[in-house]
C-alpha positions in Angstrom: 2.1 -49.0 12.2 2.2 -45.4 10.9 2.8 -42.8 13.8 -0.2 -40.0 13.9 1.0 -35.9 13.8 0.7 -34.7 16.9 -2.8 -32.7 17.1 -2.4 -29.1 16.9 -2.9 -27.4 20.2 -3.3 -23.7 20.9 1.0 -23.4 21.5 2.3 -25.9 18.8 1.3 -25.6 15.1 0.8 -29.5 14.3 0.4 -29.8 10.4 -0.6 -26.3 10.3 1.2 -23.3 9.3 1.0 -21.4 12.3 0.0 -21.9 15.8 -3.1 -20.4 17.1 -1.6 -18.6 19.7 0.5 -16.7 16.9 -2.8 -15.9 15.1 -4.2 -14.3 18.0 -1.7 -12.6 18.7 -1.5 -11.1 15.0 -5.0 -10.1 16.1 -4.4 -8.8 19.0 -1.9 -6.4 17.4 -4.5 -5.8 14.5 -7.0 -4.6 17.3 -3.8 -2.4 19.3 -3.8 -1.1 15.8 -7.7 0.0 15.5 -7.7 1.5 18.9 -4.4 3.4 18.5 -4.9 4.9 15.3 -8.6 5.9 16.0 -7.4 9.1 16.4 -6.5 9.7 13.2 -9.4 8.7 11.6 -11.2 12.1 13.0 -8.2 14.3 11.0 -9.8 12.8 8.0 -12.8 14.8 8.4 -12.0 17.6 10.6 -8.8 19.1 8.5 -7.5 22.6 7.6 -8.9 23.5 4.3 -5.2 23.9 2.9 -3.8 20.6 4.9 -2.3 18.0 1.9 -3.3 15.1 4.4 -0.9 12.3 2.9 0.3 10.8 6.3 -3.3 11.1 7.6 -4.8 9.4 4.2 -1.9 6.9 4.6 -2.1 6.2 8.3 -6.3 5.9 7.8 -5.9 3.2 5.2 -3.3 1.1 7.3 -5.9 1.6 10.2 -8.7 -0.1 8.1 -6.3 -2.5 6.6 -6.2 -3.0 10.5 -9.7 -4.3 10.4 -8.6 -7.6 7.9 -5.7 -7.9 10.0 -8.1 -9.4 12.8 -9.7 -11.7 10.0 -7.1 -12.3 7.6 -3.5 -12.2 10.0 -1.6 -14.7 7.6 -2.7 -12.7 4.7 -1.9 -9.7 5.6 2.1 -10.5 7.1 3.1 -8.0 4.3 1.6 -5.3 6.2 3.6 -6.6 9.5 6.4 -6.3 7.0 5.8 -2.8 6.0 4.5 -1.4 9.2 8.4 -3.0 10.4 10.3 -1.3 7.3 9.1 2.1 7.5 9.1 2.5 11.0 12.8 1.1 11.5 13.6 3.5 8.0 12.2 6.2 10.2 14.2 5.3 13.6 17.9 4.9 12.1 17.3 8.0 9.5 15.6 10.6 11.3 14.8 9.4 14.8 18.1 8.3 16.8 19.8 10.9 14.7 17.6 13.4 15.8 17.4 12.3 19.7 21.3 11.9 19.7 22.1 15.2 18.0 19.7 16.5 20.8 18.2 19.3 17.9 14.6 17.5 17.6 11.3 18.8 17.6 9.5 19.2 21.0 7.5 16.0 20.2 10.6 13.6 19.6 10.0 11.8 22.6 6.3 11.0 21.5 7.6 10.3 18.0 10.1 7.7 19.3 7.7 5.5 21.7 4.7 5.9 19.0 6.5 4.9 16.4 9.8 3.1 17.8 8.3 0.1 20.2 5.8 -0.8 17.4 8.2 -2.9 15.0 9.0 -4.3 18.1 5.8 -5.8 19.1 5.4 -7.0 15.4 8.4 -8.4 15.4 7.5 -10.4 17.8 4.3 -11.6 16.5 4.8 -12.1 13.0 5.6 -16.0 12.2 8.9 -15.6 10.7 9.2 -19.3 9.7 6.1 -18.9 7.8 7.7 -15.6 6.1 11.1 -17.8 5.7 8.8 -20.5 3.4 6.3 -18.6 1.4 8.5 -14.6 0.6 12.0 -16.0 0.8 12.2 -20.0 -0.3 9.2 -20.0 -2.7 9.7 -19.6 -6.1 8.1 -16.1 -7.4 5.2 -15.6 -9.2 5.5 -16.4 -13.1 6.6 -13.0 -15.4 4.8 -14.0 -18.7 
């Protein structure tokens, strides 16, 4: 007799790619993601005439890429992956250089919680053993 896969329960993934516990989590971090970069939205509108607004443009389309997060978490691991990258990029080149150095700005503290427990908490939630199979160990797209 052929032994069944186990069923998939809320903790273990089963036959499927990712638990659902991991893709709430995702969401949950999609929607920590919504309410903390609301604030940001409101620069969009209310900005100095002379203001260039590329970190506010930049942070406003991650917070509606945000939005798909909470529908789409597998789909959007790459943006897990970036939000990880640039904010580690930022901790080892300007942050902990800064906050050791002691020469900082006045909101270095705020810079380093904001910005420095967030790749933590993706870390956390992004299923690495799907990134493993589908960005490292499958073959790449086709070039012609």
């Amino acid at each position: 007799m052929e032994a069944f896969p186990a069923a998939p329960s809320v903790w273990t993934r089963g036959d499927q790619e990712v638990s659902l516990a991991r893709l709430y989590a995702m969401r949950a971090v999609g929607l920590l993601g919504i309410y903390g970069l609301l604030p940001t939205i409101g620069r969009l509108v209310d900005h100095a005439p002379t203001e260039r607004g590329m970190l506010t443009a930049m942070v406003s389309g991650l917070w509606v890429m945000a939005f798909l997060i909470v529908r789409y978490p597998l789909k959007l691991v790459p943006l897990f992956l970036f939000e990880i990258t640039w904010k580690l990029l930022w901790l080892i080149f300007f942050g902990l250089p800064q906050w050791w150095s002691g020469v900082g700005p006045p909101s270095l503290a705020q810079d380093l919680w904001s910005i420095g427990a967030f790749p933590i908490v993706c870390a956390l939630v992004i299923p690495w053993g799907y990134v493993w199979r589908h960005y490292v160990k499958a073959p790449g797209d086709r070039w012609r």
